[in-house]
N, C-alpha and C positions, 0 to 999 in steps of 0.2 A: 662756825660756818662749815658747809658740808659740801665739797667740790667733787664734780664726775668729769673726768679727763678722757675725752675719748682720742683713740687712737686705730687708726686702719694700718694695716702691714700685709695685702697680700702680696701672691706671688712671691718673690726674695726677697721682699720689702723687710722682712724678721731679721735682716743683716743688723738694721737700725735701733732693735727695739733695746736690746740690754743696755746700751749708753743712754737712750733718752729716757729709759725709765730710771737706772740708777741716779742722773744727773736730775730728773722731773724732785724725784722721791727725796731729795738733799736740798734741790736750791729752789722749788717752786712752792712757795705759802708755808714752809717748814714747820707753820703754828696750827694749823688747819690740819682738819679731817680732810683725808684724801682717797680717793679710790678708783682706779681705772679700771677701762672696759675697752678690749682688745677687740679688734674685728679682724679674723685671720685666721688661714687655710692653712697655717704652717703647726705641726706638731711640735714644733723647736720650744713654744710659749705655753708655760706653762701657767693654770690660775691657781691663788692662793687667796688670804682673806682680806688682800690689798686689789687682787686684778681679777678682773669677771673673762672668762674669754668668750666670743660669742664668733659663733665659727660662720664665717663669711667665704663663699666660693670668692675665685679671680674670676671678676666679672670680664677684664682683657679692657682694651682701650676702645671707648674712651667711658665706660663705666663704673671703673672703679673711684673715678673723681669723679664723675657725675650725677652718681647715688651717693654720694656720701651722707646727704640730706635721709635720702631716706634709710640706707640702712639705721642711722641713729633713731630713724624715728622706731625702730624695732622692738627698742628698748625704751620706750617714751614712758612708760609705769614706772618702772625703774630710777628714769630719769628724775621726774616729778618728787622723787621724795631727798634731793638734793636743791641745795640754796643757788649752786651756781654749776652750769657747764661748761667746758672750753674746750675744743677742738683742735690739736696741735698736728701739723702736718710729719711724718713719717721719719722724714733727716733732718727735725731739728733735736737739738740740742741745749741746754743749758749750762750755761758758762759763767753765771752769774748770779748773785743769788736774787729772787724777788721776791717782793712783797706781797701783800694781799690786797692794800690798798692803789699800791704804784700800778697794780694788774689791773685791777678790775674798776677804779673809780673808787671816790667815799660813798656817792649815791647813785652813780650811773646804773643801767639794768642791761646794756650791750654792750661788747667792747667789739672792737675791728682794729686791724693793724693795719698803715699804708705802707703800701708797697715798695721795697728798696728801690726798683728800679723805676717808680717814678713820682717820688714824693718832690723832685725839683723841676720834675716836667710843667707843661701847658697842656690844660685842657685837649685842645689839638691833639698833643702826641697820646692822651692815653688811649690803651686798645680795647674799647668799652665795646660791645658788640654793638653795630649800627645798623644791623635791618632791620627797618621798622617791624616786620613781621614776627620777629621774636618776641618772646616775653622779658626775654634779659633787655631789651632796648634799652638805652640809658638817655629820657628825655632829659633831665634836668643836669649837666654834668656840676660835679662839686669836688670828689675827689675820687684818686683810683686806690680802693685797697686790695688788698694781697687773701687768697682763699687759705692762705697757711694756716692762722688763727682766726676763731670767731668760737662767739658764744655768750655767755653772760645770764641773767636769771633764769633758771629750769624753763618755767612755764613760758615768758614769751620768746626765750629762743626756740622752745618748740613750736609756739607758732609757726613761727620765723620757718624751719623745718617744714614744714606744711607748704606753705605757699609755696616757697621755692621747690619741693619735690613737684605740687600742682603745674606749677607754671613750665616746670622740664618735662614734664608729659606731655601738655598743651603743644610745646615748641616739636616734641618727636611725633607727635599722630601729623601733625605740620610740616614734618619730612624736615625740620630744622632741631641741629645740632650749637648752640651758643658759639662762639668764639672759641673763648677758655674757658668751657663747662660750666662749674660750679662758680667760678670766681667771677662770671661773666653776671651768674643769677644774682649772685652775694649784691654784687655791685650796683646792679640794676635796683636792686629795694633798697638799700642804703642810698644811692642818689634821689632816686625818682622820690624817694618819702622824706625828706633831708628833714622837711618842716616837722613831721612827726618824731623821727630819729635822733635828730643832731641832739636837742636836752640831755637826751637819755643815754645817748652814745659816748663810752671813754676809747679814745683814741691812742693808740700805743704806736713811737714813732719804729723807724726801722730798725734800732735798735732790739728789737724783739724777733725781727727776721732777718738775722745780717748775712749774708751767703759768704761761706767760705771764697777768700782770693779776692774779693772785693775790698774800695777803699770807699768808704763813705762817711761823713760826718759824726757818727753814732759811735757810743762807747759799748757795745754788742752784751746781751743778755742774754740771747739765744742767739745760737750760729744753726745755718742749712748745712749741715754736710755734702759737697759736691756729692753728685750721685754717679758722675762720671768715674768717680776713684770708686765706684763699689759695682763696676760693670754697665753702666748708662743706663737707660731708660729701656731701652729695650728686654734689657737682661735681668731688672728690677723686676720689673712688671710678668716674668714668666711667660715671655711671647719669644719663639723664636727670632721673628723679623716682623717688617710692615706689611708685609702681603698679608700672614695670618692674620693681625689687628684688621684691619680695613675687611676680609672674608667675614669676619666674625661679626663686627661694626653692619656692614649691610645686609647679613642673612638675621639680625635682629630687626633693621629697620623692615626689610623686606616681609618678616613675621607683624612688623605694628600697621602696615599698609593692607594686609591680606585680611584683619581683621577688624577690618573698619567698614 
């Protein structure tokens, strides 16, 4: 089996990549062909005949998680000639070793992770985007998972890729931004198509995204690194403050309205 690991790191996001790749490269599928594909503005990352770098501007917030669909799809040739994809968010980490099977399923073709912070909630509490007017809507609620991982057979997570870059274009010429971006869309196809989905879908508990400083039931596989101990969100992401994000944020939408 032939694994493509993708990884985004703009902005000062490159603080994170040495530990997740060393710890990727040791404890994840250790039997398996592996080989990452880096999307990142930073000179710090270097490619060899393990990592593709594929140089991605800081798009600034809130597009760097809301393309993430599509920048992968950039490399969708590429992708294609790999068995399986998975998409690991920026501060995690592996802490333990995993399998190929315990990952991905024996037969499953998607995997999604649910979300630590609400795999013991109710329906009710989780923060699915709810205007009808969105694409992310989530008619059918079933569970909330977490945008940190996803992925699973080349070809239909490219799909997958497709619709949801589609349906984020749909929601911006519509003057609407999701909730929680990408994880809002993730969510919304994984609910709304459960009947389609759920066979084919292996589920990884929170184990797989355990956030540092937290206590929850799970014996941790992968840890989030607080991003708070690496300068917060702000300082990550290569934005001085929220005034530039939000400047940035509306003289894009303001460019998708003038060209309509």
């Amino acid at each position: 089996m032939k694994i493509a690991i993708l990884y985004i790191c703009t902005g000062k996001y490159d603080v994170f990549w040495s530990e997740f790749y060393d710890s990727c490269k040791k404890m994840f599928c250790p039997e398996q062909e592996k080989h990452f594909f880096v999307f990142t503005d930073s000179p710090r990352i270097h490619g060899d005949e393990h990592v593709s770098i594929i140089y991605q501007d800081n798009l600034g917030w809130p597009f760097n998680t809301l393309y993430r669909y599509k920048m992968f799809l950039r490399i969708e040739e590429q992708l294609l000639n790999f068995d399986k994809v998975v998409f690991f968010n920026g501060n995690c980490v592996f802490v333990d070793n995993v399998e190929f099977n315990e990952f991905f399923g024996v037969e499953s073709k998607l995997l999604a992770c649910l979300h630590p912070g609400f795999f013991d909630k109710k329906h009710e509490e989780y923060t699915y985007e709810k205007r009808e007017t969105s694409t992310a809507f989530v008619i059918k609620p079933w569970k909330y998972f977490a945008g940190g991982i996803n992925g699973g057979d080349s070809r239909l997570f490219l799909e997958m890729c497709h619709k949801i870059s589609e349906n984020i274009e749909i929601d911006l010429n519509n003057g609407i931004v999701a909730l929680w971006h990408d994880e809002s869309h993730w969510n919304s196809l994984l609910n709304n198509e459960r009947s389609l989905i759920e066979p084919i879908l292996h589920i990884l508990s929170p184990a797989y995204l355990y956030p540092n400083g937290w206590e929850i039931p799970f014996l941790a596989k992968i840890r989030l690194r607080d991003k708070n101990n690496y300068g917060g969100h702000g300082f990550l992401r290569g934005e001085r403050n929220m005034e530039s994000r939000v400047k940035r944020f509306l003289k894009f939408m303001a460019g998708k309205f003038k060209c309509r």
